[in-house]
N, C-alpha and C positions, 0 to 999 in steps of 0.2 A: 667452473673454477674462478674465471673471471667474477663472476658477482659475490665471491667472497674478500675481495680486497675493499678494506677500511671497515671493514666488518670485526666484529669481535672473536671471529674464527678466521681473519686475513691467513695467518700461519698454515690454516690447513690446504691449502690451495697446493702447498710444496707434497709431493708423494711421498719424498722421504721422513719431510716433517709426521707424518700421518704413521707411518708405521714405527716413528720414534715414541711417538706421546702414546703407539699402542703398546709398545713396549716398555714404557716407564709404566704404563698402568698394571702390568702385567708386574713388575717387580715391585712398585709400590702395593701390592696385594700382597705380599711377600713380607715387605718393609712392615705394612702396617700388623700381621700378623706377629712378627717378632716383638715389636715392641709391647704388646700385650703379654707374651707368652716369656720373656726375658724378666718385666718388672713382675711380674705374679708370682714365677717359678720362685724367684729372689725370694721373694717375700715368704711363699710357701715354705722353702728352705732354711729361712735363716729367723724371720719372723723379727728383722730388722729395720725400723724405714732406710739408716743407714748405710746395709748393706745392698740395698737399690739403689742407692745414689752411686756407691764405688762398684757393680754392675753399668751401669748409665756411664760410669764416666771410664771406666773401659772399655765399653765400644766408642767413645770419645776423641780417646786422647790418640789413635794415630790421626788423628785430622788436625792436630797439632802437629807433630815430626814429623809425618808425611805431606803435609798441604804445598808445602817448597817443592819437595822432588815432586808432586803429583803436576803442579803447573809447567816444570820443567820436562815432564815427560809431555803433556799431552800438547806442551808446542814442536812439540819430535816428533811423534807417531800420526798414520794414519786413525784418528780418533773413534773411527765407525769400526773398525778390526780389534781394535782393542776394548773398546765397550763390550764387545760379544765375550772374548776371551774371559772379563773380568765378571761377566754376568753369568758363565756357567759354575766357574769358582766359587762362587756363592753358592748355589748348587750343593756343592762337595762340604763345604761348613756346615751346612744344614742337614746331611748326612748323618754327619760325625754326630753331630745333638743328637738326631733320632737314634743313632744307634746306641748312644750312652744309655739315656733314657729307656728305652725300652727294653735291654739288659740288666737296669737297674745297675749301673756302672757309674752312675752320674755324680758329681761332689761339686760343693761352690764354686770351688777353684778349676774345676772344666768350665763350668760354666761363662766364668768371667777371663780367662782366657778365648776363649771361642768369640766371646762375644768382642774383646782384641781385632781379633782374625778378621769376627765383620764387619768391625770398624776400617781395619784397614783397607778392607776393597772398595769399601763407601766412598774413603777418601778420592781414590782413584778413579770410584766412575761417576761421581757428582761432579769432579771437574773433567772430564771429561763431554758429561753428557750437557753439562750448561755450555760448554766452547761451541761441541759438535750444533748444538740448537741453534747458535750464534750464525755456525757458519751455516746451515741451510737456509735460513729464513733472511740473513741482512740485517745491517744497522737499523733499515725502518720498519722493522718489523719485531725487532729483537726484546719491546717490553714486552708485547702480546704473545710471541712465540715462549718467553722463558713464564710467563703467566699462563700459557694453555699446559704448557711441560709438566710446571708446580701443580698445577687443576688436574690432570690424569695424576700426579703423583698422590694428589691429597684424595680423589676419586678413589684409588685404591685404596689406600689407608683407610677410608668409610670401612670399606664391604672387609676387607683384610683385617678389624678390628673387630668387625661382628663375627665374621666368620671362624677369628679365634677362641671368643670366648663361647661357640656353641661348639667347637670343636673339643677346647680343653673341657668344658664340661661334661658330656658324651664320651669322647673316643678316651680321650688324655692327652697328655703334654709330648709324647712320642708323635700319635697321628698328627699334630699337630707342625711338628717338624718336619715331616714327612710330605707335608702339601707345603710346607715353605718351600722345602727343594723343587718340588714339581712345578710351583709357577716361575721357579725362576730359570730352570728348562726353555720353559714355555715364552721366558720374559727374551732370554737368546735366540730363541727361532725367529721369533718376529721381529728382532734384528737384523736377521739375516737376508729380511726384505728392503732393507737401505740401499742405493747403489752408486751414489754419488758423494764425494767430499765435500759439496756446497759449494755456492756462490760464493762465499767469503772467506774461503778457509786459506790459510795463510799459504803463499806462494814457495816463498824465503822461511825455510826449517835452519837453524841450527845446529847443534850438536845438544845431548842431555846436558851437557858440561857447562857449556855455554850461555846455555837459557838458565842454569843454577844461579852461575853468579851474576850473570846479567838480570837477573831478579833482586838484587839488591842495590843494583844501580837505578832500578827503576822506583823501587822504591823512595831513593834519597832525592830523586827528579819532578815524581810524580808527587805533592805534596794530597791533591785530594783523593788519591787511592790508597794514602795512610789513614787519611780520616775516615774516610771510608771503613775501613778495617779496624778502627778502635772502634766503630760505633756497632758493627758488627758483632765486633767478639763483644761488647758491652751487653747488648741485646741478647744475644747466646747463653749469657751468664746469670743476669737476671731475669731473665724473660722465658727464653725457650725451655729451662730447664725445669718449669713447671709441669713436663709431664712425669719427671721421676717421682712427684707426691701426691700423684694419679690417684695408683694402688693403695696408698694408704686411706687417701678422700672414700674408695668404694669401699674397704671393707671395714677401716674403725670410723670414718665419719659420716659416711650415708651409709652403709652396712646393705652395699647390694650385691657382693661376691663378686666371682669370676665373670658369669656370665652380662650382670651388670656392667663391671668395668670394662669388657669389650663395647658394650653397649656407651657408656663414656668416653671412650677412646673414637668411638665413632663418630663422635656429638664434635670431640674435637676435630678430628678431618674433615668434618663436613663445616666447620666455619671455617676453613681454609681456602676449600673449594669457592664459598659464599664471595669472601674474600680477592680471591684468584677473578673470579669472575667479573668483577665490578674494577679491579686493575684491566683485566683485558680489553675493557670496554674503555680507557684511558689511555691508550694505546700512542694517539696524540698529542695528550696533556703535557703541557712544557713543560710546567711547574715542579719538574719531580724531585727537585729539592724539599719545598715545601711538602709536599704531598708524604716523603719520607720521614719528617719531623712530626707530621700530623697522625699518621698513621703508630708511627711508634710512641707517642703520647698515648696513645688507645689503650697500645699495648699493656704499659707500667700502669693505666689508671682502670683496666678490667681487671689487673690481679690483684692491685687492693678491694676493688669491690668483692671480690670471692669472701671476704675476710667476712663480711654481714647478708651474704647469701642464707638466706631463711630457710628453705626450702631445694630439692631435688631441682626442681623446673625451674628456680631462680638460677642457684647453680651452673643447671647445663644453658642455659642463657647467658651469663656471661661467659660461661668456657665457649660458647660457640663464638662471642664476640670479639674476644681476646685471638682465639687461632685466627679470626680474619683479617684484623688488624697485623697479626706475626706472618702470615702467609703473603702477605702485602708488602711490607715493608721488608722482608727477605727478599723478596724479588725486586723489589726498586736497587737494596742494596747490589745482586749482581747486576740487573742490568744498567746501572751505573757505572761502576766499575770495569765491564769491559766497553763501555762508551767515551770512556774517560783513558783508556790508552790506544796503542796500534795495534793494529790488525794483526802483527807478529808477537805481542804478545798476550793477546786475550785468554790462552792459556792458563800463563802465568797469572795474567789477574784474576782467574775463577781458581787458580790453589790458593790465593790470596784469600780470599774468602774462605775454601775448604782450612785453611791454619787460621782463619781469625774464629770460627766456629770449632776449632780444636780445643778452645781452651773451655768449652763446656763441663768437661771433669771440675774445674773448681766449682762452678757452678752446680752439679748434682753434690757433690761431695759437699758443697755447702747448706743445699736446701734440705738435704737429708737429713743435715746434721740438726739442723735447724725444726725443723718436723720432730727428730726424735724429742729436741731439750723442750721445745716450745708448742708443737701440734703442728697439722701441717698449711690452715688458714693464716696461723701467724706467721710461717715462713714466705708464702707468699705474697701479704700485707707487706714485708719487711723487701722483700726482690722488687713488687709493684713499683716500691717508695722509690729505691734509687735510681730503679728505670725510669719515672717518672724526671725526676729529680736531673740526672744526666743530661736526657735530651732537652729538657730546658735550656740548661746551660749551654750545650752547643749548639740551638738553633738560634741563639742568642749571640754565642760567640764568635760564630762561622759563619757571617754572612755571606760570603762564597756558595759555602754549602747549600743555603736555600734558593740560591741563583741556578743552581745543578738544573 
């Protein structure tokens, strides 16, 4: 274990760390199945790009109204008890899918309620599971640790992408529900191999109440954890929400179906991974101010290239380049953020993050719309632009920020 420190696997040295990232991979197989089988079905159903986008932005928006109370709860609780709870609940929503489904009970509006429901628990165990990360591995450890986290989350997303689109095309859109709940079973047993709160984890708890409103005092104190958090939800909005015009790209503009689009949705977790991988290996790198501005330049300037992708393989060549760059730069974004306050509230700074990626609903809701009026290359040319356009401006304006 010893010859893994300074290594770009240092994190795995912690026991617990090891059966957390087996556990995220276990529910990122999950994750990344749903989001194949959510924007398809949509589409199947409605035959809308814009009713994928208000799908998308309804499992979204509690990570808006819930990202406060989620940071305020998980500087409260034992963080490792509650991740378990909130991963078998997931579980039980995926239930519900397959049993509609395969009843033939099913109508939009379950659908995008449901998909509510899974947003809401997301909120809850994404900030949850980036604190608990924090607290096993330490401040010096904490890029590479929340970069191997993201790398088994995006690991999963690969094969959970493939694995949906052979499944929905085979079995159906029920079987497919049916293994969502089973890995996430699967994602809480290996949970249940945690056994310690970590080296870091906050001594001094508060009250829910407490860490609520003491969350807007830190706010008005902490000036670069607001920036932080506009630059965030900015990226969220034009950036990430480029996989709700996924499904459209596979079947009216490369016209490769279902089992295609899982096959795309793979291409995209696996420039995550790419991504993930080459941060973990920066693990020292000072610079991550810069490194943050740079990486999210990537971002806005691969989605305008989508716009004169010729070809299939040019395509998934820059979708793989774009998720490394977003996979990157989301993680610089958390592990800034909880670098940048106290150890008593590193909670609250990762709902920070879960509420500033809440507001991704405008964002689907816009590229949808936008896909519908204009196709879906020139919604992304139009998202690239201002993402592009933004971080200009603030790595410009916020010389601070590049000092980060």
């Amino acid at each position: 274990m010893i010859s893994l420190r300074g290594s770009w696997a240092a994190s795995l040295q912690y026991r617990d760390f090891r059966f957390l990232a087996g556990a995220t991979l276990f529910h990122a197989l999950g994750m990344g199945m749903e989001q194949v089988a959510l924007g398809w079905l949509v589409l199947q159903m409605t035959d809308s790009p814009f009713m994928v986008g208000v799908a998308s932005a309804a499992r979204m928006a509690p990570f808006f109204f819930l990202g406060i109370i989620s940071g305020a709860v998980a500087d409260r609780v034992d963080r490792r008890v509650f991740l378990r709870a909130v991963t078998l609940a997931g579980s039980a929503v995926s239930a519900t899918m397959a049993f509609l489904l395969i009843t033939d009970l099913i109508q939009v509006w379950h659908v995008i309620a449901l998909s509510a429901v899974t947003g809401t628990l997301w909120a809850f165990l994404m900030t949850l599971r980036q604190s608990y990360t924090f607290d096993i591995v330490g401040p010096e450890n904490a890029l590479n640790g929340l970069s191997l986290g993201a790398m088994s989350q995006r690991a999963g997303g690969v094969f959970g992408s493939i694995l949906a689109g052979v499944i929905i095309s085979t079995v159906g859109m029920g079987g497919q529900y049916v293994a969502m709940g089973a890995v996430n079973v699967a994602s809480a047993l290996v949970l249940f191999g945690t056994r310690n709160v970590g080296q870091a984890a906050p001594v001094a708890r508060g009250s829910v109440l407490q860490n609520f409103f003491g969350y807007f005092q830190l706010l008005r104190e902490n000036r670069t954890l607001m920036i932080l958090m506009l630059l965030t939800s900015t990226t969220e909005v034009f950036g990430f929400t480029h996989q709700s015009v996924l499904p459209v790209f596979a079947r009216d503009v490369l016209g490769i179906g279902a089992l295609g689009y899982g096959f795309l949705t793979a291409f995209r977790q696996g420039g995550g991974v790419i991504g993930l991988l080459i941060l973990a290996n920066m693990a020292g790198f000072r610079r991550k101010g810069m490194l943050m501005f740079g990486t999210a330049l990537g971002f806005g300037l691969g989605q305008m290239a989508i716009y004169w992708a010729s070809s299939l393989w040019v395509f998934l060549i820059i979708l793989t380049f774009i998720n490394a760059c977003a996979s990157a730069v989301d993680t610089l974004y958390k592990t800034l953020m909880q670098s940048n306050v106290s150890n008593e509230q590193r909670g609250r700074a990762m709902g920070s993050w879960v509420f500033s990626i809440g507001v991704a609903p405008v964002g689907h809701l816009g590229v949808g719309g936008m896909a519908g009026a204009l196709g879906a290359p020139a919604a992304l040319l139009i998202n690239g632009g201002v993402l592009t356009f933004v971080t200009l401006v603030a790595a410009i304006g916020f010389p601070r920020m590049r000092r980060l």
